[in-house]
N, C-alpha and C positions, 0 to 999 in steps of 0.2 A: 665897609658900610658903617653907618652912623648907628652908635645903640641908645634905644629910647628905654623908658620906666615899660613902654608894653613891648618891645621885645623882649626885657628879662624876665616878663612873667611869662611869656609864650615858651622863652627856653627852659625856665624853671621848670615848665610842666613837660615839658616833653623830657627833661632829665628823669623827674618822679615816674613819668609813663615809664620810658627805658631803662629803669633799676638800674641808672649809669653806677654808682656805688658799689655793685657786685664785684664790680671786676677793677681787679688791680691795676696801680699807677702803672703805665711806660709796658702793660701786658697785650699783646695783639688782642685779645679778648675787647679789653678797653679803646682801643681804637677803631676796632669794626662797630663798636655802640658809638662812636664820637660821631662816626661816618653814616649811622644810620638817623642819627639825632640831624646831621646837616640837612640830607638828603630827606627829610623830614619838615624840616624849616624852610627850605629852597622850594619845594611845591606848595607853600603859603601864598595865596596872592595879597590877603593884607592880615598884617604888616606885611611888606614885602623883605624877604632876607636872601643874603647873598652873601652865605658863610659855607667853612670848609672845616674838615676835620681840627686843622690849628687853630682857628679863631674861634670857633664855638670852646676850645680847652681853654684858650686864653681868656675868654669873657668868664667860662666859671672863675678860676684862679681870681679874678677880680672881684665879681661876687661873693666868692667864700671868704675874701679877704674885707671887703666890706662890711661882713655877717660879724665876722669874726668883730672887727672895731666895734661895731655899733655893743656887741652883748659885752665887753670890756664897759665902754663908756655908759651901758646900763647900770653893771654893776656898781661901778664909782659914781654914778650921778646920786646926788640927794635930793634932786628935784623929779616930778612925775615926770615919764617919756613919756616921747612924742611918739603916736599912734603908731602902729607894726602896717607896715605893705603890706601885700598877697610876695611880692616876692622874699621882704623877710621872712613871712611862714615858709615858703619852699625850701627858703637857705633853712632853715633851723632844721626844717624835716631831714634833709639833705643829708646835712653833717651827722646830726643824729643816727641815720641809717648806715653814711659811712664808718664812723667810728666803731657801732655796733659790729659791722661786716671783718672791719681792721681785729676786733677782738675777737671774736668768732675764728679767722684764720690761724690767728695766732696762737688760740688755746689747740688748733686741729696740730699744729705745726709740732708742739710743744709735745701733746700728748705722743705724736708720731718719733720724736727724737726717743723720748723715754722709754718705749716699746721698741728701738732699735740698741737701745744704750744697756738694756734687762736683757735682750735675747744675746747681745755681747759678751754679758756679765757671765748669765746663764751656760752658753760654748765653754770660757776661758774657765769655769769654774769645775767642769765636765771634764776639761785637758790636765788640770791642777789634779785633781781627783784618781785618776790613770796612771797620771807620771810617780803618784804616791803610791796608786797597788805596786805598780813596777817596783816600785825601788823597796817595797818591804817583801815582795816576794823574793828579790837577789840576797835579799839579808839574811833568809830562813837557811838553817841548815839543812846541806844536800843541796841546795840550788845549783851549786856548781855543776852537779850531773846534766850530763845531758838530757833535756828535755825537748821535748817537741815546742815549737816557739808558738804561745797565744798571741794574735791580734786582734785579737774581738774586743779588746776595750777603744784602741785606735779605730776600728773599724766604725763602733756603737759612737765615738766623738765626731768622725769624719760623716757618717751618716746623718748626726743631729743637726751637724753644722749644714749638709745639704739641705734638709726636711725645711729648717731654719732659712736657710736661702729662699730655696722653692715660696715658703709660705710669705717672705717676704715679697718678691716678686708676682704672686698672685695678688697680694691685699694691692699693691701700685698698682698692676690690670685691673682690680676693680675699680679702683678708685677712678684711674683715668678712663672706664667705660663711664662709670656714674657724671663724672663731669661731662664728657662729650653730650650723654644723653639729657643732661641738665642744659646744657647751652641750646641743644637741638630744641628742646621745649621750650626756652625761653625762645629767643631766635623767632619760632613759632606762633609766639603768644604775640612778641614784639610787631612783629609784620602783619599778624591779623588787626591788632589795633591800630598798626600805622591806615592802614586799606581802610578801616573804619571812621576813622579824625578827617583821612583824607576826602569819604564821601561824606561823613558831613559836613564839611567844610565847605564840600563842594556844592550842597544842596541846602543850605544855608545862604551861601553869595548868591545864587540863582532866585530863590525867594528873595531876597535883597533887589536884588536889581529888577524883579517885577516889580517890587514896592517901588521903586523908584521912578518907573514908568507911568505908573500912577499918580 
């Protein structure tokens, strides 16, 4: 299909509606929003569209690319710009939300490595700590006697490192409960609103077309 100035404002908003931004590049996540945003625009009667998961991605990437020139060429311009779209506002919003969401991840991602990189530290440091009783206990004089052999510092390392595992593997179940249940509510949120654009759109054209009978 051919894209007009009002189909990029129709797709602009149906990206804003569906918080396309949340979800990451080349993620199924991001692809079942791409396919709801089509399926979205396909029961439009006017404008009428006839796009698919690729082309609605494709027409962002050229919008964002767009967005992207025009606020370059603001910047270097010394003369007044020329008046802002409704689709430049969505592009600005857009970006703005996605970069926000990009650093949002990235700090979750970041603080997660270091809370895996400390409990590391924490174990090896626990092992270093044992293998040191050990070796100044065999130095004391009399150790050569027979003794009964302790393992309770191996044990108290080997246990931390479980507990440590264990709690690690619980925080990733919650996390990925929490996500599941966040997508379920969006998802939710996403389809009540679509069922709602859809009836007024639909009761909109029908008022329309009495008028027009008139």
């Amino acid at each position: 299909m051919k894209w007009s100035g009002e189909h990029d404002v129709i797709l602009g908003r149906e990206i804003m509606l569906f918080e396309l931004w949340k979800y990451k590049a080349g993620s199924r996540e991001r692809g079942q929003c791409l396919d709801r945003i089509a399926e979205s625009l396909n029961n439009l009667e006017r404008p009428s569209f006839s796009v698919s998961q690729t082309s609605v991605r494709d027409r962002l990437k050229v919008l964002e690319q767009d967005s992207k020139k025009k606020e370059r060429s603001e910047k270097n311009a010394s003369e007044i710009s020329p008046e802002r779209t409704e689709v430049d506002q969505i592009m600005e919003d857009y970006l703005e939300q996605k970069e926000d969401q990009e650093r949002q991840s990235e700090k979750a991602l970041e603080e997660s490595r270091d809370k895996v990189a400390k409990d590391k530290a924490t174990a090896e440091d626990m092992r270093n700590k044992a293998t040191e009783r050990l070796l100044e206990t065999k130095k004391r004089p009399g150790s050569d006697l027979p003794k009964k052999k302790r393992k309770h510092n191996g044990n108290e390392t080997l246990e931390y490192l479980r507990e440590a595992s264990d709690r690690e593997c619980e925080l990733k179940k919650q996390e990925l409960d929490f996500k599941m249940q966040q997508e379920k509510s969006v998802a939710a949120q996403q389809t009540l609103m679509l069922q709602l654009i859809i009836y007024i759109e639909k009761f909109l054209y029908s008022d329309w077309q009495r008028a027009c009978q008139y």
